[in-house]
N, C-alpha and C positions, 0 to 999 in steps of 0.2 A: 775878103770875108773872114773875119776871126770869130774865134769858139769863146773864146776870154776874153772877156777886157777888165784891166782892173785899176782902179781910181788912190792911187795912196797917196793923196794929196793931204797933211795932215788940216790943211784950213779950205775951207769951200771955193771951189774956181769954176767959175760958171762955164769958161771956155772949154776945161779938161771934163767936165760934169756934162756935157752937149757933148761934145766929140763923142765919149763912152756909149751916150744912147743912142748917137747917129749911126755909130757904126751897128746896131742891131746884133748883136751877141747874143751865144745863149745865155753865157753867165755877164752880167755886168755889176761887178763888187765894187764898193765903194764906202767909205766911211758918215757915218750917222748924222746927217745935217737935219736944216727944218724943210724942204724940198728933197730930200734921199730918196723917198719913196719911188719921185717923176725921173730919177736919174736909172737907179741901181734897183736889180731883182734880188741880190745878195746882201747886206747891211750890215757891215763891222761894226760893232760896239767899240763907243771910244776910248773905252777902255786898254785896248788896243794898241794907244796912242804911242802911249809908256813904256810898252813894250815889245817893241821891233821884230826882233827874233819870233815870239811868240806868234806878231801877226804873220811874219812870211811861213814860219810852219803852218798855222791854219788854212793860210793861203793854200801852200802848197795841200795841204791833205784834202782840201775841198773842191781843187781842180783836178787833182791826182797826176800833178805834173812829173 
């Protein structure tokens, strides 16, 4: 049972995008596709993409790892 689950896959993977919701998490993050919504409760803008660091710090500030 995990509290997180997070998706940085920077192109869509249907298998890693199921696994995230399978596992029923509270937080499941994930980066902004056209099906995001059915995956992920949390939704990185892909802006994001570009820059790395920036996403693991949100990351981190959002889970409060």
């Amino acid at each position: 049972n995990y509290q997180n689950m997070v998706d940085l896959n920077i192109e869509f993977s249907p298998f890693a995008s199921f696994l995230v919701r399978a596992c029923n998490s509270e937080v499941r993050m994930g980066f902004n596709y056209d099906n995001s919504k059915k995956y992920y409760n949390v939704i990185l803008d892909t802006n994001y993409q570009r820059d790395l660091e920036g996403t693991f710090n949100m990351i981190q500030q959002f889970i409060k790892i």
